[in-house]
C-alpha positions as CSV (number, residue, x, y, z in Angstrom):
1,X,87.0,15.0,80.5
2,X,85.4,12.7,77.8
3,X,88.4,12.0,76.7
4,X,90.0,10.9,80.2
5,X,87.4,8.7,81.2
6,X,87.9,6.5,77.8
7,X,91.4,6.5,78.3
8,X,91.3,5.2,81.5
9,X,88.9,2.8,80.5
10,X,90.8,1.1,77.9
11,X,94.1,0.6,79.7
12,X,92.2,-0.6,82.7
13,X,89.9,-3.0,81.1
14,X,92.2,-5.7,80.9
15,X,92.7,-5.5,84.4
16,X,89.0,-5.5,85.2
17,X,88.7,-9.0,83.1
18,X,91.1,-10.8,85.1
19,X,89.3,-10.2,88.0
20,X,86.3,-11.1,88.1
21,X,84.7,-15.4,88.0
22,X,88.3,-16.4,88.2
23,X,87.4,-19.0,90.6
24,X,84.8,-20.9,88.3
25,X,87.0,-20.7,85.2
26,X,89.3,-22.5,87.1
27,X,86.8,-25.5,88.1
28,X,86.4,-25.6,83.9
29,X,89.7,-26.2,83.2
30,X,90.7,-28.8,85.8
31,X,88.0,-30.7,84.0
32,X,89.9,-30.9,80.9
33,X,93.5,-29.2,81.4
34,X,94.1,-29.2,77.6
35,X,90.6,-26.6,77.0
36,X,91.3,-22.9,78.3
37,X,88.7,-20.3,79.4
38,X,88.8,-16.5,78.8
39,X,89.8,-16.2,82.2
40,X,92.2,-19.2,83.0
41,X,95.8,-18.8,83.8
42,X,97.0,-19.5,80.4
43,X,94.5,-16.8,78.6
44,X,96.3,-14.6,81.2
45,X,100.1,-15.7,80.0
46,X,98.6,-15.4,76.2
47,X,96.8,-11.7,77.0
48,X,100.2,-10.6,78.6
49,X,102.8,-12.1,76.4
50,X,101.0,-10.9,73.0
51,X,100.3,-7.1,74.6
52,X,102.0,-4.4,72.9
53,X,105.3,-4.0,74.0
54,X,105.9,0.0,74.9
55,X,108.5,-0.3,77.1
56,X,111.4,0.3,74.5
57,X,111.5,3.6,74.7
58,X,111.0,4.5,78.9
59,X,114.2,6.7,78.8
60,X,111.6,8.5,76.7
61,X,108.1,8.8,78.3
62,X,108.9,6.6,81.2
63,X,105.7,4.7,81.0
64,X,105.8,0.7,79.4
65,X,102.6,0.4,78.5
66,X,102.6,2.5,76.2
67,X,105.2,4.3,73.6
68,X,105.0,7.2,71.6
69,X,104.4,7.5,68.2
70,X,107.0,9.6,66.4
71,X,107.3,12.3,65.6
72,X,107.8,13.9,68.5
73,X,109.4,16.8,70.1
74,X,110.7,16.5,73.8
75,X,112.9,19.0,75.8
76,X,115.9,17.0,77.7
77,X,117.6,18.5,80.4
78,X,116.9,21.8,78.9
79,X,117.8,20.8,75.3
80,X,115.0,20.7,72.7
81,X,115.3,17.2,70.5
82,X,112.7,16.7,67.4
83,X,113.0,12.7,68.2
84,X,112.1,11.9,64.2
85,X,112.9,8.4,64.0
86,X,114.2,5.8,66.3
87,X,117.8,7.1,65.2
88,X,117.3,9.9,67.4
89,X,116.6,8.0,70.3
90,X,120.8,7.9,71.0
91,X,120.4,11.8,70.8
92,X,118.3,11.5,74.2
93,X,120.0,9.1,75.6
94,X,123.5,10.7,74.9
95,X,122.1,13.9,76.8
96,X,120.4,11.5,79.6
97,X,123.8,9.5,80.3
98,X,126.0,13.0,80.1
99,X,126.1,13.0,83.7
100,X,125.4,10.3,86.5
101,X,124.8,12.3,89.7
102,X,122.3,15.3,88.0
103,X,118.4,15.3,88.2
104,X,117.2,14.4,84.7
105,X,114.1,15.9,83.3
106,X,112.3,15.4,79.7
107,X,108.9,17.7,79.0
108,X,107.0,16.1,76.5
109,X,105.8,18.5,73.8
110,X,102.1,18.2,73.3
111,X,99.7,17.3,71.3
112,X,101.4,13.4,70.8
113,X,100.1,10.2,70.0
114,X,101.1,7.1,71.9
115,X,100.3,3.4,71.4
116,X,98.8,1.5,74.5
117,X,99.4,-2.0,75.2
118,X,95.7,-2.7,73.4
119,X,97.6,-1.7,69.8
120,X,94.5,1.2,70.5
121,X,96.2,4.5,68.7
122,X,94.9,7.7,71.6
123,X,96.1,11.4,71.0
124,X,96.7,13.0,74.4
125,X,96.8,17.1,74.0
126,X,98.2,18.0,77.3
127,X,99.9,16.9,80.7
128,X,96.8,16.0,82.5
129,X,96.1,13.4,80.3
130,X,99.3,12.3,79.8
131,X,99.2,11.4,84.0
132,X,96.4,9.5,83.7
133,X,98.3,7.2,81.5
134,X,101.2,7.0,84.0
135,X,98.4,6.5,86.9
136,X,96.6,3.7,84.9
137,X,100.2,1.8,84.1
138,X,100.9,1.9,87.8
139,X,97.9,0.2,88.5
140,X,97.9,-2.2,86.4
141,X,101.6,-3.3,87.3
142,X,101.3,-2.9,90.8
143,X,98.9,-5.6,89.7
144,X,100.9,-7.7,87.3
145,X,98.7,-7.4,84.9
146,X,101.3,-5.3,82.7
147,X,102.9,-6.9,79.7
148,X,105.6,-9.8,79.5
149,X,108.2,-9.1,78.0
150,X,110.5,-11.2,78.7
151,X,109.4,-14.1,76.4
152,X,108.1,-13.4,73.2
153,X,106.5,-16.3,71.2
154,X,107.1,-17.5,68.0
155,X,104.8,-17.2,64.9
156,X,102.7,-19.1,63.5
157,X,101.1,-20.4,66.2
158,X,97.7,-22.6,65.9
159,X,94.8,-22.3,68.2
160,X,92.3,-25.4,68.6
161,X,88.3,-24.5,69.3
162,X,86.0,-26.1,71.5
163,X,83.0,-24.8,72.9
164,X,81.3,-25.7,76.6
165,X,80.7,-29.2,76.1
166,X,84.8,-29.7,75.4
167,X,83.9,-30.6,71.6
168,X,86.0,-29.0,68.8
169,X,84.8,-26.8,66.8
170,X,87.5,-25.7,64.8
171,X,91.2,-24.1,64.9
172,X,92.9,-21.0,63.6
173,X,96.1,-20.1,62.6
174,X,97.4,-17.0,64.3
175,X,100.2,-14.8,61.9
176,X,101.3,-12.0,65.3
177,X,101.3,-10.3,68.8
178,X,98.3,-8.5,68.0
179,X,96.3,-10.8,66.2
180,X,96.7,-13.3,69.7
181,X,95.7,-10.6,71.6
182,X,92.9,-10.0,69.6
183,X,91.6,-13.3,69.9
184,X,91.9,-13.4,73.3
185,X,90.2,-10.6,73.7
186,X,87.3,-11.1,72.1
187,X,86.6,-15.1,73.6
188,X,83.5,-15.4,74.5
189,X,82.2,-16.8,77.6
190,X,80.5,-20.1,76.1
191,X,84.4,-20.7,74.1
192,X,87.0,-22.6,75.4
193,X,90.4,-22.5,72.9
194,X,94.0,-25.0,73.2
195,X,97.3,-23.9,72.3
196,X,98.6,-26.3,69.6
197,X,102.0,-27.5,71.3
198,X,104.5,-27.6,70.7
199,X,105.4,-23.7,70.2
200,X,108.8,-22.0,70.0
201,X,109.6,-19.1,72.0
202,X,112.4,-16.0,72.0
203,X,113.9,-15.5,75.9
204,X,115.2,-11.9,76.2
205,X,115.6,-11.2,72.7
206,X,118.2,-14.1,73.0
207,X,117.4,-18.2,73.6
208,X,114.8,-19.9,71.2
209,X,113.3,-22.8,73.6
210,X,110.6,-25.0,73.2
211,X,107.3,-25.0,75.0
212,X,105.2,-28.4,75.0
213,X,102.5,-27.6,77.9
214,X,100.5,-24.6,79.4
215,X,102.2,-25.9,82.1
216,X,105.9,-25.4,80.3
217,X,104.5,-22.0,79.3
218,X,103.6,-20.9,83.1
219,X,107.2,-22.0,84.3
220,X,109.2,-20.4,82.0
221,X,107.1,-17.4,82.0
222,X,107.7,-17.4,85.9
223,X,111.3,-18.0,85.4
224,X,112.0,-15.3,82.7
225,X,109.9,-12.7,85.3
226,X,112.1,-13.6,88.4
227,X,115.2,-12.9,86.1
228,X,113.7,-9.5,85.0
229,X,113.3,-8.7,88.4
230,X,117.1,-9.1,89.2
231,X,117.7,-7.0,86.6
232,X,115.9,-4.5,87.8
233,X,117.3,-4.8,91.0
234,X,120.8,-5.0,89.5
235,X,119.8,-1.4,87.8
236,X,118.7,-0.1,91.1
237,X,121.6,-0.8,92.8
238,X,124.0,0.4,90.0
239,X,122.3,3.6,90.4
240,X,122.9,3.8,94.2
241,X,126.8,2.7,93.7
242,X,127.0,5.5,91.1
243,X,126.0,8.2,93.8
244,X,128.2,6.8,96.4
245,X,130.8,6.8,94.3
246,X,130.6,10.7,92.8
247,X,129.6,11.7,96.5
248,X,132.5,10.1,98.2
249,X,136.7,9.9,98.0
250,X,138.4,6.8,98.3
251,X,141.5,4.8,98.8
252,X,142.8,1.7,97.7
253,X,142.5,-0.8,101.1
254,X,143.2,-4.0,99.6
255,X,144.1,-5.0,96.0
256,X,145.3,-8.8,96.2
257,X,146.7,-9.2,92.6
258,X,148.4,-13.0,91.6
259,X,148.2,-13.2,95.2
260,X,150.3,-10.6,97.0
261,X,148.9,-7.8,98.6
262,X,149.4,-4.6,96.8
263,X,147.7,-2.0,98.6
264,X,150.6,-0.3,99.9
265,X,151.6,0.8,95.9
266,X,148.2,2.6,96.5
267,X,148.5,4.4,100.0
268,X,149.4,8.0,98.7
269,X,146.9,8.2,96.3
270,X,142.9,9.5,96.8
271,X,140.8,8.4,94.0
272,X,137.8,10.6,93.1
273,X,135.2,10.0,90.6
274,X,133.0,12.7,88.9
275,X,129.4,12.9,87.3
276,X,131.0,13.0,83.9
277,X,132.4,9.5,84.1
278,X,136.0,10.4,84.5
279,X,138.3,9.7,87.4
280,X,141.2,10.5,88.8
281,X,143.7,9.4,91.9
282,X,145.9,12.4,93.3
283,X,149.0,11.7,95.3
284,X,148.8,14.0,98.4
285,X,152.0,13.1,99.6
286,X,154.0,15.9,101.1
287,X,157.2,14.7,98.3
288,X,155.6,15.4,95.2
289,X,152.3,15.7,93.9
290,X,151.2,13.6,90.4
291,X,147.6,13.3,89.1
292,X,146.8,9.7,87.5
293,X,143.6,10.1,84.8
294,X,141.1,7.8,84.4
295,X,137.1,6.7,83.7
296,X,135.0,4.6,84.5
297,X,131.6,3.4,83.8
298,X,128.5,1.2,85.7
299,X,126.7,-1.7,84.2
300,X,124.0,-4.1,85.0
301,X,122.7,-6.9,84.5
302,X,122.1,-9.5,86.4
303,X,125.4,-8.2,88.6
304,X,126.5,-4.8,89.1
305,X,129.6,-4.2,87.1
306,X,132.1,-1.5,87.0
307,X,135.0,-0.8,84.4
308,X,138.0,1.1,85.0
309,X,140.2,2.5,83.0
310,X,143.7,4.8,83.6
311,X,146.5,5.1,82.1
312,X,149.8,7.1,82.6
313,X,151.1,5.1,85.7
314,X,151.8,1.3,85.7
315,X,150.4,0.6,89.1
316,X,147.0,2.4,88.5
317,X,147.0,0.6,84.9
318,X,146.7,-3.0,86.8
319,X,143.3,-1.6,87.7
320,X,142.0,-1.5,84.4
321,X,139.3,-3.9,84.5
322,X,136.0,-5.4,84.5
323,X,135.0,-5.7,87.8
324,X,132.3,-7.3,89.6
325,X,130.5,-5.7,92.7
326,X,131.0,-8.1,95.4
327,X,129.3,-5.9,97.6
328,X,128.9,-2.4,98.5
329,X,128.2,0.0,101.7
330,X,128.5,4.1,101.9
331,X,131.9,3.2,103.3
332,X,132.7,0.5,101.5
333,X,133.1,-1.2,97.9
334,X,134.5,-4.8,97.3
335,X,135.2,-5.7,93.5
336,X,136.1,-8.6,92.1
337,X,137.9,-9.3,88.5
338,X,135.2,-10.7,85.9
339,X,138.2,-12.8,84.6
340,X,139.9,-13.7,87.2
341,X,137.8,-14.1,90.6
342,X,141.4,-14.4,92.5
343,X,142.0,-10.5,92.0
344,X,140.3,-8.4,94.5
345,X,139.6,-4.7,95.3
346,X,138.3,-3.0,98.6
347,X,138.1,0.7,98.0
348,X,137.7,2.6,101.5
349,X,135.7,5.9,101.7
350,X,137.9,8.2,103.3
């Protein structure tokens, strides 16, 4: 139980901090925008941006504050993996990904150690405390007090000093993630601390930009979170076209290819896709009966993507594309070519 409570206490303390005196903090800094607070927006951006990042492997343990140290031994839809290093990580995800439409499930072998968003090392023994850790996170995003990680800053960064009275007293150069979360962590209520602009910062892994202001920090932190939250969107809704898709048979009710309509190549046909990411479209004409083979796979990003691929019949083959979901309904699916926006699909549950 001891260990519980402490558990609980260090992932929620950050959230505790940023809620208390926020209000008089504030007054401080409008007196001199360039001198920050503990509790100030921008020590909020700093605390949030430099948290350890644990949500690289949530296929895993399904929790991103926190990861888990490996070794470790999980059992993944009833197949026991020894995850050793982060090599083995495509073992887990190759079993998660084998099939779209079954329920996943991954038992965590116990005792394990994880690393919480703090860089604090904590040993949980057993699935109680393990759920505490998964009830903390949720607080604390439901919040938004987890961890940004969409924008990752650049070191060497420098840090300028003042203390109440808005005179320096000093500045520091900071070397990582961790050590700028440190120091935030441990300001004290009679500091006041300036980031050294200009800074450079990583956008999704991808874009270096430049940051001049706390100001520039706060907008493109607010930016980079409203894209994150399209892609997460974009997932959810991938996931819910996957199910309609394995759950439902379609037809081809429109395909307008350099132009012309070319549905009616399509009418005999009854496309099905399965869990396992193959497809296939049976003629159920009367005539003659011929199978056309096939896969596909869903993406996301920002859009909902979906790729097809068959091959044995030249009609069927004009499919084979990238195609972006226009929209999509139980009875319904409207693609577009991601090359070509002129070259359209409806497919029609039937």
């Amino acid at each position: 139980m001891k260990n519980l409570k402490r558990i609980t206490a260090i992932l929620l303390m950050s959230l505790i901090g940023f809620t208390s005196c926020q209000d008089d903090d504030d007054a401080v800094v409008e007196q001199n925008p360039d001198a920050n607070s503990s509790n100030s927006q921008t020590a909020q951006n700093i605390e949030r941006s430099s948290m350890y990042n644990g949500s690289f492997d949530d296929f895993l343990d399904g929790v991103s504050c926190s990861s888990i140290l490996l070794p470790v031994t999980a059992t993944v839809n009833g197949t026991d993996v020894n995850v050793a290093s982060e090599a083995d990580y495509q073992t887990v995800i190759d079993i998660l990904t084998e099939y779209n439409n079954d329920e996943d499930t991954i038992v965590l072998h116990f005792p394990l150690t994880i690393k919480i968003s703090n860089y604090t090392q904590v040993q949980i023994v057993n699935q109680t405390e393990y759920d505490v850790i998964l009830s903390a996170c949720s607080q604390i995003e439901n919040v938004a007090e987890s961890a940004i990680n969409c924008l990752d800053i650049d070191f060497p960064i420098t840090i300028v000093t003042y203390n109440v009275n808005f005179e320096q007293t000093g500045s520091i150069v900071l070397e990582s993630n961790q050590e700028l979360y440190t120091y935030i962590n441990e300001l004290g209520n009679d500091q006041l601390f300036a980031i050294n602009y200009p800074i450079t910062a990583t956008l999704a892994g991808e874009n270096t930009i430049n940051i001049a202001s706390d100001l520039d920090l706060q907008t493109q932190i607010t930016a980079c979170l409203g894209i994150e939250d399209q892609k997460e969107e974009a997932k959810e809704n991938a996931k819910a076209l996957e199910t309609i898709l394995v759950e439902g048979a379609f037809k081809v009710e429109s395909f307008i290819y350099e132009g012309a309509e070319k549905a009616e190549d399509y009418a005999n046909y009854t496309i099905d896709f399965a869990g396992d990411l193959t497809c296939e479209a049976e003629n159920t004409t009367l005539t003659g009966m011929d199978t056309v083979q096939g896969t596909y796979g869903v993406t996301s990003e920002i859009e909902v993507n979906i790729n097809l691929s068959f091959s044995g019949n030249a009609s069927f083959e004009l499919l084979n594309n990238s195609w972006e979901i226009a929209s999509y309904s139980q009875s319904s699916i409207s693609l577009k070519s991601t090359t070509d926006a002129a070259v359209t699909i409806v497919l029609a549950q039937i």
